[in-house]
C-alpha positions as CSV (number, residue, x, y, z in Angstrom):
1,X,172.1,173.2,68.9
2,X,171.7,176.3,67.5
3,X,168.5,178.3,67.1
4,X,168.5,177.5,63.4
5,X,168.9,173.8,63.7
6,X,165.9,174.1,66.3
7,X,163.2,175.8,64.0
8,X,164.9,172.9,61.2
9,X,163.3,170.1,63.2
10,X,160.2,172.3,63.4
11,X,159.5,172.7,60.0
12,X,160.0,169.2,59.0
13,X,157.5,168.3,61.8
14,X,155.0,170.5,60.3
15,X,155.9,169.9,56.7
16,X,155.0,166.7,56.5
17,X,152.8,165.6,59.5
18,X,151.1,162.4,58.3
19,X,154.4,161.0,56.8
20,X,156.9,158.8,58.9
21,X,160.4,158.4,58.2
22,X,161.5,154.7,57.3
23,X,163.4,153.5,60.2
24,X,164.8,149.8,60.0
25,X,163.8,147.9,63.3
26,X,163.7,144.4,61.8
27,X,167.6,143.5,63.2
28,X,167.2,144.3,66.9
29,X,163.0,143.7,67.6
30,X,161.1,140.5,67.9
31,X,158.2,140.4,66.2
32,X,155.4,141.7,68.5
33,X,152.6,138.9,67.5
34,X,152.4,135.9,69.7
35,X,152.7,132.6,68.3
36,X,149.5,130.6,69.3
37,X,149.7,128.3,72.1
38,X,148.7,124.4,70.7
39,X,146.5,123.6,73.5
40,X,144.6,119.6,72.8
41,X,141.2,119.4,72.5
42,X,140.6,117.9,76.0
43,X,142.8,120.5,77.9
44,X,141.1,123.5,76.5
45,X,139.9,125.9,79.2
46,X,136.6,126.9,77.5
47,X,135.6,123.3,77.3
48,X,136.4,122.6,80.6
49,X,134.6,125.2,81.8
50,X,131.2,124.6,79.3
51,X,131.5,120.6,80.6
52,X,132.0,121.7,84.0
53,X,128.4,124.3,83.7
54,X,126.4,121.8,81.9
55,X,127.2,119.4,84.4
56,X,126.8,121.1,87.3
57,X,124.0,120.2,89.6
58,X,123.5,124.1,90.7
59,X,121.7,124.8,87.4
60,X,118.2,126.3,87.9
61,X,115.9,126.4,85.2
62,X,113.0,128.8,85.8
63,X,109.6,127.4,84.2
64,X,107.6,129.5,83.0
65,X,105.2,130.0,79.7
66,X,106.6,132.3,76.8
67,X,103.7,133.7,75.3
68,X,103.4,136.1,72.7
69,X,102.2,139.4,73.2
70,X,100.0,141.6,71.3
71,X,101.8,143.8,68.6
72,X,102.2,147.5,68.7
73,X,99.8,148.5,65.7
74,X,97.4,146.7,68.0
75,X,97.7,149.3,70.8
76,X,96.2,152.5,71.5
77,X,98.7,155.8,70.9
78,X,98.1,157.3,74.7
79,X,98.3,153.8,76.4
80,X,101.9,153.1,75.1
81,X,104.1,152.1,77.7
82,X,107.9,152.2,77.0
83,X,109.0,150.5,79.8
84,X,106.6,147.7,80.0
85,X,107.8,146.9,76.1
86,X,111.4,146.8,77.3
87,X,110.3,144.8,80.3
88,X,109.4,142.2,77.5
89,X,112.4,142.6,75.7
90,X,114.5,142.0,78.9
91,X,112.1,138.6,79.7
92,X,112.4,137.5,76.1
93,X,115.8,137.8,76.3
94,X,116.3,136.2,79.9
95,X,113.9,133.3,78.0
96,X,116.1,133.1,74.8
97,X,119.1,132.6,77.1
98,X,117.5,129.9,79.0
99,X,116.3,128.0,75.9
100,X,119.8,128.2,74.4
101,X,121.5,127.1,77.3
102,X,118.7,123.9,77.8
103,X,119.5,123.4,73.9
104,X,123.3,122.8,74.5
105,X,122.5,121.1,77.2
106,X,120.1,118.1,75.7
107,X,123.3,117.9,72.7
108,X,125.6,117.6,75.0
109,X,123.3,115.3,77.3
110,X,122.7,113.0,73.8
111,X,126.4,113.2,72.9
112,X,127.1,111.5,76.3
113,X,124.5,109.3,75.6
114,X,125.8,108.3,72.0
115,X,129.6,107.3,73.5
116,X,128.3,105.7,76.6
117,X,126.4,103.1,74.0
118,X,129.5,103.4,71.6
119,X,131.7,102.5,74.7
120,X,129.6,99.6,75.5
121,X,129.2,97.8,71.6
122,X,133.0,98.3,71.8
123,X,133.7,96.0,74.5
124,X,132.4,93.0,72.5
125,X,132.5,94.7,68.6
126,X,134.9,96.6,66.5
127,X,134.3,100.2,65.4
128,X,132.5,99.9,62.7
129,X,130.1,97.2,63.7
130,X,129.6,99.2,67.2
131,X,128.8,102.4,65.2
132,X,126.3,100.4,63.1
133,X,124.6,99.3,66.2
134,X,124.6,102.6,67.7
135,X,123.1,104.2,64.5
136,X,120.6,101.4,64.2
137,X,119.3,101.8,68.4
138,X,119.4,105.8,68.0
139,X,116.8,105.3,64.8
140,X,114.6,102.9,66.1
141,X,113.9,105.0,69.4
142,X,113.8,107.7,67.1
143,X,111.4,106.3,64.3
């Protein structure tokens, strides 16, 4: 290549930097997206894994009150203390964790529940009379 031909290719790089030149790559490449995987309900990994925490026996719940603390207008300028109000953000937080995790535990606890007595109307009922039962026992312990 001559020393023509060189500065060519540089001005065409500079020319136009934010353009790109239409190359056809449709023939020879596969498409770069993955196709998603059909995974059943009961095989997925991240349910496994939720049913296996909620179920496990090495859950600790840590009592302890959440009260609420006075506000900031409340409080005197010079006794402001930064990192006692983060300390409370960090515990609220550690608390709202807690709580959520208790919450999706008492569903899924009273989801067992439900098919456990579904399970056991079926034995002797069909579907809909079993759900009918189940409805009515859930609202009378309820009521």
């Amino acid at each position: 290549m001559s020393d023509v031909d060189n500065r060519e290719g540089e001005d065409n790089l500079f020319k136009s930097p934010h353009k790109r030149s239409f190359v056809d790559t449709s023939k020879n490449k596969s498409p770069s997206k993955k196709a998603k995987k059909q995974v059943k309900k009961e095989d997925s990994p991240t349910l496994k894994k939720l049913i296996q925490e909620l179920t496990s026996p090495t859950y600790q719940q840590v009592e302890g009150p959440i009260t609420l603390q006075s506000s900031v207008s409340e409080m005197d300028i010079s006794s402001l203390d930064f990192l006692d109000l983060y300390n409370k953000i960090d515990t609220a937080e550690d608390n709202l964790q807690r709580t959520t995790h208790d919450l999706i535990r008492c569903y899924y606890n009273f989801g067992q529940a439900i098919k456990q007595l579904f399970n056991h109307f079926r034995k002797t009922c069909n579907e809909d009379v079993s759900n009918a039962r189940v409805n009515d026992r859930i609202r009378d312990q309820i009521s």
